[in-house]
N, C-alpha and C positions, 0 to 999 in steps of 0.2 A: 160291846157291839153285839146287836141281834144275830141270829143265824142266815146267813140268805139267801134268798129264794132260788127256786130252780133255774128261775132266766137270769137272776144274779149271778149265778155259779157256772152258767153256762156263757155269760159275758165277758168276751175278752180284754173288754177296755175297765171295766168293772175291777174286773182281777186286777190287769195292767197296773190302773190306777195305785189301787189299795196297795199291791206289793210295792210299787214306784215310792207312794209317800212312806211307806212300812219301811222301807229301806233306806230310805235316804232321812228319817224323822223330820218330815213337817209335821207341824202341830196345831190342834185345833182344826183338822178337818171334819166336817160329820158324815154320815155313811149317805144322806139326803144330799148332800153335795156329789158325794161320789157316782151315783146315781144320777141325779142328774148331766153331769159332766160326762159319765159313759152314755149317755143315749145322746147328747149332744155328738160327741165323738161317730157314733154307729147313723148320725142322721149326715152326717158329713160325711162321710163316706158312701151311704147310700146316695147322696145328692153328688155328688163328685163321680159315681161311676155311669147312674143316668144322664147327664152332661159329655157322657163320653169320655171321663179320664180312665186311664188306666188304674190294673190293680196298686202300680205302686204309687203311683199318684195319687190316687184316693187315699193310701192307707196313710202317706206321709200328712196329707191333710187331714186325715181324724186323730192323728197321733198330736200334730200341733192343738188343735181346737182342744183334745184330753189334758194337755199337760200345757197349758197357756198359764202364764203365771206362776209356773213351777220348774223352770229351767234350772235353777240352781238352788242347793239348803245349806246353811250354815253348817251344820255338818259335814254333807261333802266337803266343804270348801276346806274347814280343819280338818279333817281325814286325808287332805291333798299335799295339806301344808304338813302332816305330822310326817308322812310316807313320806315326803319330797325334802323337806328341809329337817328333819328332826329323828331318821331314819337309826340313827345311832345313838338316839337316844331313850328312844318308846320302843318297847319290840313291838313285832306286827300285831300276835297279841293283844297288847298293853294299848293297842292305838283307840279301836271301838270303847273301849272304858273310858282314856284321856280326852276324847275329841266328849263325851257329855258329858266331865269333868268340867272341861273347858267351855262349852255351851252354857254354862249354868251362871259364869263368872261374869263380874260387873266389869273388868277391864277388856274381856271379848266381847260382849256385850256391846259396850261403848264403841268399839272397833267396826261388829257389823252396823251400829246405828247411823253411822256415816256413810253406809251408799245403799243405792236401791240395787241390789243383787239379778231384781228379774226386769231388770229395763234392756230394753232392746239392744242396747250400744255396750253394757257394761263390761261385755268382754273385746271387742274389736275398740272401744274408747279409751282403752288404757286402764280402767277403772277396776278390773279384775287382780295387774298386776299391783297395782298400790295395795288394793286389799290385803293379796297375800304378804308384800312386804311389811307392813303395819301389822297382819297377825303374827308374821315370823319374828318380828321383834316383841309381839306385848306375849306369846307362848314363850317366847327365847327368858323374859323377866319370868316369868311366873313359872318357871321348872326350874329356874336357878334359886326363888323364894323359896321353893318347894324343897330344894336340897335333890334336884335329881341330875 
C-alpha cells in the first residue's frame, strides 16, 4: 500500500476504515475503495449536519454509510467462538494464530458459505446463533483431529 496523503492521514474515516478492516481481516479491500467510502462517510455527515442533525446524529450516520457491508468478518466471528466456547482450550494468545488457522480451512470455510454474515437480520433472525453453533462443533472436530 502507497503512503497517504496528507488529507488521508488527516481523515478520520480513512484511518477508521483502514484500522477497522486491519483489525478485524477483511480482505481484498483496495485503498481506492477505502477512499472513496471515507469521503462518502464525511459527505454524510456534512449533509446530516446541514439538514440540522446533530453532532451525534450525523456521526452515527457517516459511521453506518463507512462501514455498510462490513458489520461483521469471519474472523471476529471465530475469535468470538474461540474466547467463548473454546477458552480452555486455545490460550488468549494462541487465539489470533488459531482464528486464521481456521480461516484458511475448507470445513470453516464451508461453514461460513452458508449464510450471508452482513444481511440486515442475521443477528436478530436467529442466523448468528446457528452460525456460531455449527462453527463450535466443525472447531470442536478439528482441534480434537489436531490432537489439541
Amino acid at each position: 500500500m502507497k503512503n497517504p496523503t496528507r488529507e488521508e492521514e488527516l481523515s478520520f474515516y480513512f484511518l477508521y476504515l483502514k484500522n477497522y478492516l486491519e483489525s478485524y481481516k477483511f480482505a481484498g479491500v483496495t485503498e481506492a475503495f477505502m477512499r472513496t467510502r471515507a469521503e462518502l462517510a464525511e459527505e454524510t455527515y456534512e449533509n446530516a449536519r446541514r439538514n440540522g442533525a446533530e453532532v451525534d446524529e450525523a456521526h452515527e450516520l457517516s459511521m453506518a454509510a463507512l462501514l455498510d457491508g462490513f458489520r461483521y468478518s469471519d474472523y471476529e466471528i471465530i475469535m468470538d467462538v474461540l474466547e467463548e466456547d473454546f477458552y480452555n482450550d486455545v490460550s488468549e494468545d494462541m487465539r489470533p494464530f488459531m482464528a486464521t488457522y481456521l480461516l484458511n480451512l475448507g470445513m470453516v470455510e464451508g461453514v461460513f458459505d452458508e449464510y450471508d454474515i452482513q444481511e440486515n437480520t442475521f443477528v436478530s433472525g436467529g442466523k448468528y446463533d446457528a452460525l456460531r453453533c455449527e462453527l463450535t462443533g466443525a472447531i470442536s472436530i478439528i482441534l480434537t483431529a489436531d490432537g489439541l
